[in-house]
FIFIDREN-48278 format. One record per residue (C-alpha): residue in three letters; x, y, z; residue number from 1. Coordinates in pm, 1 decimal, always signed. Layout:
N
  rest         X         Y         Z   nr
   ala         X         Y         Z  NUM
...
//
This chain:
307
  rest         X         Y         Z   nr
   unk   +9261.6   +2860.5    -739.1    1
   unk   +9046.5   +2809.8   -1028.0    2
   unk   +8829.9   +3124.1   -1171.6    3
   unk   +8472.7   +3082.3   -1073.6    4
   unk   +8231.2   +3047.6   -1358.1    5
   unk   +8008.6   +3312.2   -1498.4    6
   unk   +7692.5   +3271.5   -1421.8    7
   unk   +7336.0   +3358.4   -1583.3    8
   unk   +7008.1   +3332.9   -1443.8    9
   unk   +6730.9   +3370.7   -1613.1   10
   unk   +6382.7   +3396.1   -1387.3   11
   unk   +6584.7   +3672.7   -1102.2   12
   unk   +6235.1   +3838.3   -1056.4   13
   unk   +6055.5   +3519.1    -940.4   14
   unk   +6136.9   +3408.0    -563.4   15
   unk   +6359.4   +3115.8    -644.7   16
   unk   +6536.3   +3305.7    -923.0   17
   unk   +6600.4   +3588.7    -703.9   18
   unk   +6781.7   +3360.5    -440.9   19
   unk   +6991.5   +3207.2    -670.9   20
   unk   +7127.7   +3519.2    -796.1   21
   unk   +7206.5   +3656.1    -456.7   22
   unk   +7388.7   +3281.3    -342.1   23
   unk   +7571.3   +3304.6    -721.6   24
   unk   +7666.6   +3652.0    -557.4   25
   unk   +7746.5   +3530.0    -261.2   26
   unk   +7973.1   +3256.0    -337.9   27
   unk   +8177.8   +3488.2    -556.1   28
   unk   +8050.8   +3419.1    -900.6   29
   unk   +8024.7   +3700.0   -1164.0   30
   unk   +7670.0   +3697.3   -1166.5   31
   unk   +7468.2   +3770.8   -1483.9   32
   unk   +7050.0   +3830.6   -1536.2   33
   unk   +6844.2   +3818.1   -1788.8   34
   unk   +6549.1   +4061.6   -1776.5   35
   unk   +6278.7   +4153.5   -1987.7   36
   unk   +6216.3   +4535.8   -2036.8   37
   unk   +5849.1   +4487.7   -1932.8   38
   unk   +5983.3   +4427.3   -1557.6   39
   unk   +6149.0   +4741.4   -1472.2   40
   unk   +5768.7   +4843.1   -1478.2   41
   unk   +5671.7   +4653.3   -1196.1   42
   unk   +5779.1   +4795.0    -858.3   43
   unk   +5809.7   +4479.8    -668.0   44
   unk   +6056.6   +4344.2    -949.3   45
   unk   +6222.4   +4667.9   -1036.0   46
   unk   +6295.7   +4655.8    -672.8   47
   unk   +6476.1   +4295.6    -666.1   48
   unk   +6655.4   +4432.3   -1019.2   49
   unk   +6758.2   +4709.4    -761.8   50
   unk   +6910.0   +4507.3    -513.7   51
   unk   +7090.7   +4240.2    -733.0   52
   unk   +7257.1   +4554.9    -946.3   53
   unk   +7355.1   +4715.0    -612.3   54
   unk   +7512.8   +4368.1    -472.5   55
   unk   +7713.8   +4363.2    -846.5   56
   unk   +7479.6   +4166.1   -1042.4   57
   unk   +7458.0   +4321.8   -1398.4   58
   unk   +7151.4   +4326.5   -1540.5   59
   unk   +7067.4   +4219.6   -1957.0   60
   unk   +6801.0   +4278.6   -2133.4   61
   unk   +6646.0   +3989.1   -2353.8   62
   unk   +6385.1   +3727.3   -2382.7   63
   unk   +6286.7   +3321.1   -2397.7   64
   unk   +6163.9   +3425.0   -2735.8   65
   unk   +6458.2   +3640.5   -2842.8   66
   unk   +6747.0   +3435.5   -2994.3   67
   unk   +6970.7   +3729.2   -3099.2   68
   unk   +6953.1   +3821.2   -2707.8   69
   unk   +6971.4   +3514.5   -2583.0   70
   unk   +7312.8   +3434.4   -2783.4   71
   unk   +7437.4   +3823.6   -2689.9   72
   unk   +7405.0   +3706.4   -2298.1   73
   unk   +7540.5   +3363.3   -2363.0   74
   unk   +7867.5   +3501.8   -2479.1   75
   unk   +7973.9   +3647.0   -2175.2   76
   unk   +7887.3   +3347.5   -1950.3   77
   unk   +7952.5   +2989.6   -1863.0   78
   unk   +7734.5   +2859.4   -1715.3   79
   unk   +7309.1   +2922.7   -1738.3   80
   unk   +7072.9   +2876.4   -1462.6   81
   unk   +6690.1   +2851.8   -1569.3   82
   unk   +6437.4   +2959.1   -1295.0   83
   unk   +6127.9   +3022.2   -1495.5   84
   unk   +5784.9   +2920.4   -1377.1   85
   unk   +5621.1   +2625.4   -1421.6   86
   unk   +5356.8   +2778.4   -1743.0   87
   unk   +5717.8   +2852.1   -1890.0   88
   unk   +5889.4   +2546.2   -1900.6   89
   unk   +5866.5   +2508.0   -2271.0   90
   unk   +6017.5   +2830.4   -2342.3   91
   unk   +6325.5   +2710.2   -2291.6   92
   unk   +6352.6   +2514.1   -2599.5   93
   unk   +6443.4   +2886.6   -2783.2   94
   unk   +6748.2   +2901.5   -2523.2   95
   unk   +6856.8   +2519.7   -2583.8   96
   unk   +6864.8   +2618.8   -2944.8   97
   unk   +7074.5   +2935.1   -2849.0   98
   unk   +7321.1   +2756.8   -2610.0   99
   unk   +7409.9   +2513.7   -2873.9  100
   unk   +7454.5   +2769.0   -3126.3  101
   unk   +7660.4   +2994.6   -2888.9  102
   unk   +7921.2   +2659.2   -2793.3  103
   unk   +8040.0   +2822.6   -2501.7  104
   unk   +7815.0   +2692.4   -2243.3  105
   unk   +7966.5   +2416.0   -1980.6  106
   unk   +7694.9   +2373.8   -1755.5  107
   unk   +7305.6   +2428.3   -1799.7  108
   unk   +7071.4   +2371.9   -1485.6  109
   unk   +6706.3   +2417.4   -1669.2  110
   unk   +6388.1   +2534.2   -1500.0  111
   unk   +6282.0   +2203.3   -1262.4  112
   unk   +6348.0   +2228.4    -895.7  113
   unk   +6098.8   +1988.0    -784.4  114
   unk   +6016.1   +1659.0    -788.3  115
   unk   +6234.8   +1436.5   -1045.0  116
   unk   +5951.3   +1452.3   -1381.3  117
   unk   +6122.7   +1120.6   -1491.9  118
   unk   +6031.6    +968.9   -1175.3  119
   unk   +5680.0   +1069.5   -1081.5  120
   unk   +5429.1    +793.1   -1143.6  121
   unk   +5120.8   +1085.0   -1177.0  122
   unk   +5140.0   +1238.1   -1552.4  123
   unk   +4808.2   +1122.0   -1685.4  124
   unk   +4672.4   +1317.1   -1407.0  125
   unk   +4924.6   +1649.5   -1390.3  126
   unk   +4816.6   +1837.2   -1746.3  127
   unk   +5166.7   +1838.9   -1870.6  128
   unk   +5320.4   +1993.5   -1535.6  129
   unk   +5595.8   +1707.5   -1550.7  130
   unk   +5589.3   +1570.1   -1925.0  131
   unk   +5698.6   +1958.6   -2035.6  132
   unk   +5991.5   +1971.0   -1761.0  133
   unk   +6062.1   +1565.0   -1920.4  134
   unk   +6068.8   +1703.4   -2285.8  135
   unk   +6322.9   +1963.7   -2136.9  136
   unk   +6559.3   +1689.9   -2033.1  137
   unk   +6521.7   +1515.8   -2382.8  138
   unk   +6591.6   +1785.4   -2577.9  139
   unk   +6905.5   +1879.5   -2342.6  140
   unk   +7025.8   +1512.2   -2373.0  141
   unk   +6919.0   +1517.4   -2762.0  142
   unk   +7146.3   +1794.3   -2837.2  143
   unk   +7433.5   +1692.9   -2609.0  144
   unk   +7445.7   +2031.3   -2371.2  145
   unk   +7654.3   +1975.3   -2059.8  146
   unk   +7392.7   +2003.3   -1801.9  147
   unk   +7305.7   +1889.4   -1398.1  148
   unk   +6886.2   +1855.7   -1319.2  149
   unk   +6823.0   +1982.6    -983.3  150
   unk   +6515.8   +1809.0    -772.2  151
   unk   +6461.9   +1920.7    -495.7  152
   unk   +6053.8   +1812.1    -443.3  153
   unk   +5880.9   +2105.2    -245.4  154
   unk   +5994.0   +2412.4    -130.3  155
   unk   +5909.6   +2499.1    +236.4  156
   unk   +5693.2   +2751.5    +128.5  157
   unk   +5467.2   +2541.7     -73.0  158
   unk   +5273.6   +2294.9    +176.6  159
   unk   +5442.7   +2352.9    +535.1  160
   unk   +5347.9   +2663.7    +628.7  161
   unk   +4964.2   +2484.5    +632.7  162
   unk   +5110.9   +2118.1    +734.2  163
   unk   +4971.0   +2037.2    +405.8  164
   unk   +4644.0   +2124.6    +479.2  165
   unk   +4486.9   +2286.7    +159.1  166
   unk   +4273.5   +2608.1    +184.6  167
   unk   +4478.8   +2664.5    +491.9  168
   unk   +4735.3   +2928.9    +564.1  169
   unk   +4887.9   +2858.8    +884.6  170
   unk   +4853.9   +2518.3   +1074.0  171
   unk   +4606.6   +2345.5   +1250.9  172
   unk   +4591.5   +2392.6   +1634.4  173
   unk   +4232.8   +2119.7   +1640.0  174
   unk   +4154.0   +1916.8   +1312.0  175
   unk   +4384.7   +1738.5   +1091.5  176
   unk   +4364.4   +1585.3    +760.1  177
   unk   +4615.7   +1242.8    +675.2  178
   unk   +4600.8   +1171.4    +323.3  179
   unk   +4664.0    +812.9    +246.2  180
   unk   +4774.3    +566.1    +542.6  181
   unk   +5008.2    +887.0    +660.1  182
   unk   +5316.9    +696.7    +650.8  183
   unk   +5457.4    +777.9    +315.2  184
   unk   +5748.1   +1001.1    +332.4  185
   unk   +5804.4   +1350.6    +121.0  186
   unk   +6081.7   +1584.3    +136.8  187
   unk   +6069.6   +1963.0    +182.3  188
   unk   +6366.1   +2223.8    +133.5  189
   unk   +6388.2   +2611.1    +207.7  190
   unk   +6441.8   +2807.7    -133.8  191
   unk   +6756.0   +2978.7      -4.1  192
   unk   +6925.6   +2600.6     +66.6  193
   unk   +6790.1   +2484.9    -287.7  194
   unk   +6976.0   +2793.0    -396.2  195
   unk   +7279.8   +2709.1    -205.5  196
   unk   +7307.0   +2346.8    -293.4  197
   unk   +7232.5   +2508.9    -699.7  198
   unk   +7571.8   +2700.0    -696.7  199
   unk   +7781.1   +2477.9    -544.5  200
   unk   +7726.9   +2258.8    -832.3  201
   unk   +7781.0   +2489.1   -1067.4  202
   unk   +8177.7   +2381.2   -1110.0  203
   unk   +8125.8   +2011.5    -982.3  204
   unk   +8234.2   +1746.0   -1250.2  205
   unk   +8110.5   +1487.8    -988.2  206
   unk   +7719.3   +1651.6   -1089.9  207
   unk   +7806.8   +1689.0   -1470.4  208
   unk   +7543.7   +1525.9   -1666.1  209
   unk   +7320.9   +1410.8   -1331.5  210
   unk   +7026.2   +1508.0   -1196.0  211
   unk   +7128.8   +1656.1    -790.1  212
   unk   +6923.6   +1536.9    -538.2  213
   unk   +6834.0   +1708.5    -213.4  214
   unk   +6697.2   +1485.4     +31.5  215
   unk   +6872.1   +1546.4    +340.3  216
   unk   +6799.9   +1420.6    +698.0  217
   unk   +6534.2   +1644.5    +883.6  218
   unk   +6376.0   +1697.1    +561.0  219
   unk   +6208.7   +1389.4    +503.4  220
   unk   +5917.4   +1303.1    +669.2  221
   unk   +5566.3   +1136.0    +625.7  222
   unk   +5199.1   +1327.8    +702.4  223
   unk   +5194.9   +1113.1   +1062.8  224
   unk   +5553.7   +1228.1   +1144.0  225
   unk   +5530.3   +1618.7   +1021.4  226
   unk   +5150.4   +1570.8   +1271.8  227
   unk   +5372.4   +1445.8   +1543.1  228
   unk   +5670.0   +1740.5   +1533.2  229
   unk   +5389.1   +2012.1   +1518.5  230
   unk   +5175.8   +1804.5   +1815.9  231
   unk   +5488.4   +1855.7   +2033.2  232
   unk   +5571.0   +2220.8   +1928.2  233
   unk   +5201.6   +2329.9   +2030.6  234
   unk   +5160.5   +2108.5   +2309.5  235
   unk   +4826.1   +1922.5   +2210.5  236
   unk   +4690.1   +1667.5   +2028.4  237
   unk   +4527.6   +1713.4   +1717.1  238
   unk   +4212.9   +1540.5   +1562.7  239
   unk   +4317.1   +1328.0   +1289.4  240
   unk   +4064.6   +1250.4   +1022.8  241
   unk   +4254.8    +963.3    +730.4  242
   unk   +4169.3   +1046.2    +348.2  243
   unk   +4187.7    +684.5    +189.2  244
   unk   +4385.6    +699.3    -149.3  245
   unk   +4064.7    +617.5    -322.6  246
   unk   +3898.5    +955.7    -139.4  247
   unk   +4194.3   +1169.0    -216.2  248
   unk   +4163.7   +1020.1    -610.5  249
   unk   +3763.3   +1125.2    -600.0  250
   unk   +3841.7   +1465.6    -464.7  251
   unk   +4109.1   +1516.2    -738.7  252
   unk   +3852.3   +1426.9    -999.8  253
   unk   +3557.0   +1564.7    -866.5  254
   unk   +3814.4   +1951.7    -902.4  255
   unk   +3836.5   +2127.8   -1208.4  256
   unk   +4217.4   +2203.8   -1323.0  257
   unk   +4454.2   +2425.5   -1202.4  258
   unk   +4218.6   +2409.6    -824.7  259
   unk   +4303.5   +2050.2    -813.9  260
   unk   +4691.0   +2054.4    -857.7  261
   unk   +4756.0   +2137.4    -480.9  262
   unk   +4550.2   +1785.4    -431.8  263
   unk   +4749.9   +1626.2    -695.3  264
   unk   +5047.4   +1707.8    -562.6  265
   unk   +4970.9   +1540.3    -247.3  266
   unk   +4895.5   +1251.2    -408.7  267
   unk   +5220.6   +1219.3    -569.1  268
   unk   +5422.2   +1263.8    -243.3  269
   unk   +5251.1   +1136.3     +40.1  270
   unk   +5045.5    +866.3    -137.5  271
   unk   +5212.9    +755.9    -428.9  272
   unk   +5551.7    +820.6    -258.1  273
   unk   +5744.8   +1017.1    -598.4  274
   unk   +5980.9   +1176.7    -325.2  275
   unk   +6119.6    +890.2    -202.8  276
   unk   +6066.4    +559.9    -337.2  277
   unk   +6401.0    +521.4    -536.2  278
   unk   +6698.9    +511.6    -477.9  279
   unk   +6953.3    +828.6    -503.5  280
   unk   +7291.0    +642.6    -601.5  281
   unk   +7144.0    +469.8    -856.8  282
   unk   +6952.4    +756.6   -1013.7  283
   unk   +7192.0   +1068.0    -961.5  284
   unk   +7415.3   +1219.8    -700.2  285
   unk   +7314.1   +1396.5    -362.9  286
   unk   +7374.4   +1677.8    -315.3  287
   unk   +7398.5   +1642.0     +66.8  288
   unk   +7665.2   +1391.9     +46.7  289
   unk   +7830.4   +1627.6    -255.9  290
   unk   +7806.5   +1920.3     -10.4  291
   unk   +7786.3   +1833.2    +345.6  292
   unk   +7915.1   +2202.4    +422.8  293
   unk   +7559.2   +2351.7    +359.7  294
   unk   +7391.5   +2426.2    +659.1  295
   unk   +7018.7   +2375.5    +488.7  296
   unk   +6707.4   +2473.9    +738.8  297
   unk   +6575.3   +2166.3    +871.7  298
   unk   +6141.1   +2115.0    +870.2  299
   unk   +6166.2   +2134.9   +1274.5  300
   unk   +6356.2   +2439.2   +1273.0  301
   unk   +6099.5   +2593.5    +951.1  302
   unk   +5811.8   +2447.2   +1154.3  303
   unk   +5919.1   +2685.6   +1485.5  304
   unk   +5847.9   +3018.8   +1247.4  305
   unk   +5514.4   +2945.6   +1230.8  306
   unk   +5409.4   +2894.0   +1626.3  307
//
């Protein structure tokens, strides 16, 4: 059997960072970290630091804007897994720079796990949010680093535990807000599947040089549909009241950035339709097809936590 590759993540201490880590664990990777000396400081990411090291994760100090530690980790890995936050994005250019000085890099999955930035139809209105994670891609492609994009659109966490409902925290049980007509689709995954889905494509030639897809069934849905599953969890019928596109544009405008990114998001998805409107096969590979071993956590089955 072939070796497994090495793997380094960089981002362990955020909550999509720290699942990859413990999947590259899982699946049997040597699994590699990059970690600022600053977070040892913090208990709640000291603690993560903790666990990975414990499950045989070994821990590296460096930086985004450290080259000489960048190119110190890169040498004992083969593959890099960015997980950085969103305000980050850009840092990565320093570690492009540094994996194609260090030459020993086969795969690179940068910081992007959402919605496909080449695809979105929204950037006038994002500040950047998307253009910085497209710039990414054109400087990967630019300087010719193997590399797979991973979109996976939102994470469970994001919208569903409100059923999209911003200002909310758990779902409605009386009044419900549809943006748009409510029948434009979006796609939710769980972190820990994103993570899943990440590794296994780690040592994939079929996702070389593609952007992975996750858009599996049960995970797609429109604001009417996701209304309807919770309806029959909780027994009852909920109040509906439809936001018209131009209403959901007003509110966006009539925000002040970053309060009306949660609204802009919505837009993208469930009016505009970013998730879903093309085609996967022509675009990139999915990664449910790729990988139809993954047992992933369907939105019925996420939706049955929150009751």
């Amino acid at each position: 059997m072939e070796e497994k590759s090495r793997i380094l993540i960089i981002g362990v201490t955020g909550n999509l960072g720290f699942k990859l880590a413990e999947a590259s664990l899982k699946s049997g990777h040597p699994t590699f970290a990059l970690v600022r000396e600053s977070s040892y400081s913090v208990p709640e990411k000291a603690q993560k630091l903790q666990l990975l090291a414990n499950s045989g994760a070994s821990l590296l100090n460096g930086s985004l804007e450290d080259i000489s530690s960048l190119i110190e980790a890169l040498k004992q890995v083969d593959v890099v897994i960015c997980a950085v936050s969103s305000k980050q994005v850009l840092h990565q250019k320093l570690l492009i720079q540094a994996i194609k000085q260090s030459g020993c890099i086969k795969r690179f999955i940068p910081s992007e796990f959402g919605s496909d930035p080449d695809k979105v139809r929204i950037s006038s209105m994002d500040h950047g949010f998307y253009s910085s994670k497209a710039e990414i891609r054109r400087t990967i492609e630019a300087e010719e680093i193997p590399h797979t994009f991973v979109s996976c659109n939102y994470f469970t966490s994001y919208f569903l535990p409100s059923l999209v409902q911003p200002g909310l925290k758990s779902p409605p049980r009386d009044k419900v807000r549809i943006f748009g007509d409510g029948n434009t689709k979006a796609v939710f995954m769980k972190e820990t599947d994103v993570a899943t889905f990440t590794i296994s494509t780690v040592d994939d030639p079929r996702s070389l040089n593609k952007t992975l897809y996750l858009r599996p069934d049960g995970n797609v849905y429109s604001m009417n549909e996701l209304v309807g599953i919770w309806e029959t969890k909780i027994g009852k019928k909920l109040d509906k009241v439809y936001i018209p596109e131009e209403e959901v544009l007003k509110i966006i405008q009539d925000s002040n950035y970053p309060d009306n990114m949660e609204m802009v998001f919505i837009y993208s998805a469930f009016v505009k339709g970013d998730h879903t409107y093309f085609n996967i096969e022509s675009s990139g590979v999915d990664g449910t097809k790729l990988y139809p071993h993954v047992k992933y956590t369907t939105i019925s089955e996420h939706l049955d936590t929150l009751l």
